[in-house]
N, C-alpha and C positions, 0 to 999 in steps of 0.2 A: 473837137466837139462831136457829139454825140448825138442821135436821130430817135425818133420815136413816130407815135402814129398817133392820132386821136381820129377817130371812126366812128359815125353812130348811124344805126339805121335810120331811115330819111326820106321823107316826103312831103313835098310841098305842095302837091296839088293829091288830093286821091283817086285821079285812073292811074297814077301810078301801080303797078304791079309789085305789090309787096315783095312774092316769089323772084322776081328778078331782084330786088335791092338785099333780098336775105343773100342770095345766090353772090352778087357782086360785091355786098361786103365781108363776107369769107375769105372774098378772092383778092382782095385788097388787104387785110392780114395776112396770107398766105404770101403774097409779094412782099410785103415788110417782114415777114418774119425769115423769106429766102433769102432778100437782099440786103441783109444785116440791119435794121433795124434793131436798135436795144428794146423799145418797151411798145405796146399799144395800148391806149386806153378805152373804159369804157362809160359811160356818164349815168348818171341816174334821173333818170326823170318821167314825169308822170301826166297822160293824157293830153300826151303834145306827139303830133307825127312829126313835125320837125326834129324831134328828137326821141325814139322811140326806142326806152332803156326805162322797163319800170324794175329791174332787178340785176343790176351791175356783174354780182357773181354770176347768175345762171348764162349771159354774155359770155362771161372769163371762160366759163368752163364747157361751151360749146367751141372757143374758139381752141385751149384750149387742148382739147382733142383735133386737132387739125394743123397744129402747129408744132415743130421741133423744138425749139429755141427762145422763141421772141417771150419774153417778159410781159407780163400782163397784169393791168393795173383798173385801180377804180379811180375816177375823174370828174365826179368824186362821190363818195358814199354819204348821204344826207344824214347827220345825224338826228337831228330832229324825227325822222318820221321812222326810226328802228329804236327799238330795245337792246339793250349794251348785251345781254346771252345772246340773241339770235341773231345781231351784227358781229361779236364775236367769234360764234361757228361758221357762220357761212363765212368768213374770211379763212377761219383757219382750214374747213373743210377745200375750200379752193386754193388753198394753198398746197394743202396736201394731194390733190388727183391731178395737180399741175407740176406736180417733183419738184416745188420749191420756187415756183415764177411768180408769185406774187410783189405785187407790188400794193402796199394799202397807201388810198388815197382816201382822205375826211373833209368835211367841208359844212359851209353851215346851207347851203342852199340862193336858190337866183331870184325866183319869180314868189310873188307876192302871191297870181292866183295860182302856185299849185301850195304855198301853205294855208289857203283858206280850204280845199280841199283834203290834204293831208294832215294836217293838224292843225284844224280851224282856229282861232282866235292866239295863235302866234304869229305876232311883227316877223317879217324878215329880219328886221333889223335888230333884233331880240337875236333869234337864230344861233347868232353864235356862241351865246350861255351853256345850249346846249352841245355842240363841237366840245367844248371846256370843259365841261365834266363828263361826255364820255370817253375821251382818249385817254384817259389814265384807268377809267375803269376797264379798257378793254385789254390793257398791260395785264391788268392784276386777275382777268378773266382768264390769258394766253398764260399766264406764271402758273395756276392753282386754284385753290380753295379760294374764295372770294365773299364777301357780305357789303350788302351798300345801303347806304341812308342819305342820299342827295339830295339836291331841291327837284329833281327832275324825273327821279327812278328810286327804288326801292325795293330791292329783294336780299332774300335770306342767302346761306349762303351757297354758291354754284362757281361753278367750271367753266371753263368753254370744254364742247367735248365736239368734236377731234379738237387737239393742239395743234399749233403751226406747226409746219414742217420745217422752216427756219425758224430759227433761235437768238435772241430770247422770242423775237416774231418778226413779220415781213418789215421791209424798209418802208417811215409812213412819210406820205406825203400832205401839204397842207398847199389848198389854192389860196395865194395872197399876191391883194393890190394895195392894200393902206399898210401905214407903216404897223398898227398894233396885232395885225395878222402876220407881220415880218415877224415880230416881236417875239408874241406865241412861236408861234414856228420854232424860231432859233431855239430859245427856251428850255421848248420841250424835243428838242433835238430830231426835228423834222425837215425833209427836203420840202424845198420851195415851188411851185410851178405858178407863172406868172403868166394871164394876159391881156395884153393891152387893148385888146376887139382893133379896133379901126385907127388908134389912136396914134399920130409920126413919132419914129425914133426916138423923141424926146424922153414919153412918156417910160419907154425902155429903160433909159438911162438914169429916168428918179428912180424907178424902180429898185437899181442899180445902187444907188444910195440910200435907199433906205434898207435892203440886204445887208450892207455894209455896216450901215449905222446898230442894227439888230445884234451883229455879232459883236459886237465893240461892246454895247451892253449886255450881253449874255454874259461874257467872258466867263462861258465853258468849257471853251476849246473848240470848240461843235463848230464844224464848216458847212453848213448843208448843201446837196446837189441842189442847181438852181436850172428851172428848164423853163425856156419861154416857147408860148403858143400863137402859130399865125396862121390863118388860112393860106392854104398854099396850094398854085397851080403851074405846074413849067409846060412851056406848051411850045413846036418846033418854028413857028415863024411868029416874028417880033407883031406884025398886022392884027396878028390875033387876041390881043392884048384885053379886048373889048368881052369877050364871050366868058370868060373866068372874072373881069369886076363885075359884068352887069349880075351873073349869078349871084356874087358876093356882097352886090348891092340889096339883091331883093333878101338874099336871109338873114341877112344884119339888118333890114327895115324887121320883117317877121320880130325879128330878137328886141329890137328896141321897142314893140309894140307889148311884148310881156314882160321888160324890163320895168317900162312906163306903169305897165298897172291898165291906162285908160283905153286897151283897146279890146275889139272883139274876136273871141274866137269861137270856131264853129268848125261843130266835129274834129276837133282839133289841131287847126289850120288855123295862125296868125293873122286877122285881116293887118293889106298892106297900104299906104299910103300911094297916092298918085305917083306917077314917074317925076312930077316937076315936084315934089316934096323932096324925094329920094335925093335927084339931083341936085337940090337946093340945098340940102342937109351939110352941115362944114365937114364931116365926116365922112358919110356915106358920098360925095362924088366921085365920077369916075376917076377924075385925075388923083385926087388924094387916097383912092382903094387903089390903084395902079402904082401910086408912088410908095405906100405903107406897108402895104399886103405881100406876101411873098410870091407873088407872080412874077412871070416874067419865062422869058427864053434859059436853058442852062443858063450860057456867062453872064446874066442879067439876075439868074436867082443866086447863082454861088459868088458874085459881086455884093448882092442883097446881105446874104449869110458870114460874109467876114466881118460884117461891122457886127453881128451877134456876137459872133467870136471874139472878137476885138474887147466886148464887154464884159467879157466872163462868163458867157450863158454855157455853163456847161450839157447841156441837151438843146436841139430844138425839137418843139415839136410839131409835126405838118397835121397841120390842120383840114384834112380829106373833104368833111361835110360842110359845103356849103351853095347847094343845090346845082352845082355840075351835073352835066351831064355824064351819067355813068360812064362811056365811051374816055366820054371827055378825059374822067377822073382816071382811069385804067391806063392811059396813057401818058398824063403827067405823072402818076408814078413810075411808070417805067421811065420817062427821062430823068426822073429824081435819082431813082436806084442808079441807070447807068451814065450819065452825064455828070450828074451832080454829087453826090458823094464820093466819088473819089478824089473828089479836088479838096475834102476833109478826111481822108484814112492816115 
């Protein structure tokens, strides 16, 4: 099994100091990309400091320059709110000043209020129409000469200009939890990245079935990488167990407040629910973030990580942002790099 990174700039409250979280998440790819990490990701999203990625490549290509090795991906690129030319080049151009580390990730979008904002009067749940007809035109943009007349887009005919630097173009990925995004996926011969936010083991394992069931109906041939996503914190004494869920509690409340739709946000901060909501939540309690979540001491996360393994996940991916303290987060990578991954080389 194989390791990756998902990272976003991040704040939860705003005395936060930007200049330290730009500073500490460099420094935090720079430690995955030293200590063998395959790939890091970057997410797209818009007028949220919980997540603060309004342009995925201009991410890639900061990081990048700072990086030797590690693999650098979108996690994922909204199709909705880009035009298939100018999502086309800016992938191929990041493709190209990275010597080939791309990784394209597509996806249809999360929150409800950033498509009233970005492109008002489409459902989320629509969303994915769009996904569907752009990733074929972005083949035939990365091939050559191209002309479209969709329900979506419309132009004459054009290029991507630069072309990928991989050929026919970067390896794509598609984030999928229901089976008919398994589906797609396979299909169209895309790797997988699953996740389950909060949700026990179980949910891993339909997951797990329904990848299976995908391929049985493709019958393509087509295997795709499958990589699951967990927050994840290793930390040196088992006591401490509390300081990485209660963080993971409050940015998973955040999350389910824009997931929901009914909450408020302000200057671009989540309002959160009481601590006796939190707690009372089947998900979000302590004991159930401590038992799901990838926390834990080394032999308690590489114990966590064999039943990944065990399932076929070929990647995992550690989930860095989830309002840790920087300190905090700087150190469980470092026990991740040296404790933890060599109990998988």
């Amino acid at each position: 099994m194989k390791f990756q990174l998902a990272i976003n700039l991040e704040r939860l409250e705003r005395g936060i100091d930007m200049e330290k979280v730009e500073a500490h998440t460099l420094e935090m790819v720079q430690m995955a990309d030293q200590g063998g990490f395959e790939t890091v990701w970057a997410a797209e999203h818009h007028a949220l400091e919980m997540t603060i990625a309004p342009n995925p490549f201009q991410i890639l290509t900061w990081w990048a320059a700072h990086t030797d090795r590690i693999r650098l991906g979108t996690a994922v690129a909204v199709a909705a709110y880009w035009h298939p030319i100018n999502l086309a080049g800016e992938a191929a151009f990041t493709d190209l000043i990275s010597g080939g580390r791309l990784e394209f990730g597509i996806g249809s979008g999360a929150y409800q209020r950033e498509f009233d904002r970005m492109r008002p009067g489409l459902k989320q749940s629509d969303a994915y129409k769009y996904m569907a007809e752009m990733l074929p035109v972005l083949k035939e943009l990365w091939a050559g000469d191209y002309a479209h007349d969709g329900e979506f887009w419309q132009f004459p005919t054009a290029t991507s200009c630069p072309k990928p630097l991989q050929t026919p173009h970067p390896p794509i990925w598609v984030a999928a939890r229901s089976p008919i995004t398994f589906d797609w996926a396979v299909q169209n011969e895309c790797n997988v990245m699953s996740w389950p936010i909060a949700r026990p083991h179980e949910e891993m394992v339909k997951y797990r079935g329904q990848l299976d069931d995908s391929i049985a109906k493709a019958g393509n041939g087509f295997t795709p990488q499958w990589a699951m996503m967990r927050h994840a914190a290793v930390y040196d004494d088992a006591a401490d167990w509390e300081v990485p869920v209660r963080a993971a509690q409050r940015q998973l409340g955040m999350f389910g407040t824009l997931f929901s739709g009914d909450g408020q946000v302000t200057e671009g901060i989540p309002a959160l629910g009481s601590q006796e909501q939190l707690d009372a939540h089947v998900e979000y309690n302590p004991q159930s973030l401590h038992e799901n979540l990838l926390v834990g001491t080394p032999d308690q996360v590489i114990e966590k990580l064999k039943t990944y393994e065990a399932l076929g996940v070929d990647s995992f991916i550690y989930y860095a942002s989830m309002g840790l303290g920087l300190e905090e987060q700087k150190r469980s990578m470092e026990l991740f790099i040296s404790d933890v991954m060599p109990a998988f080389g």
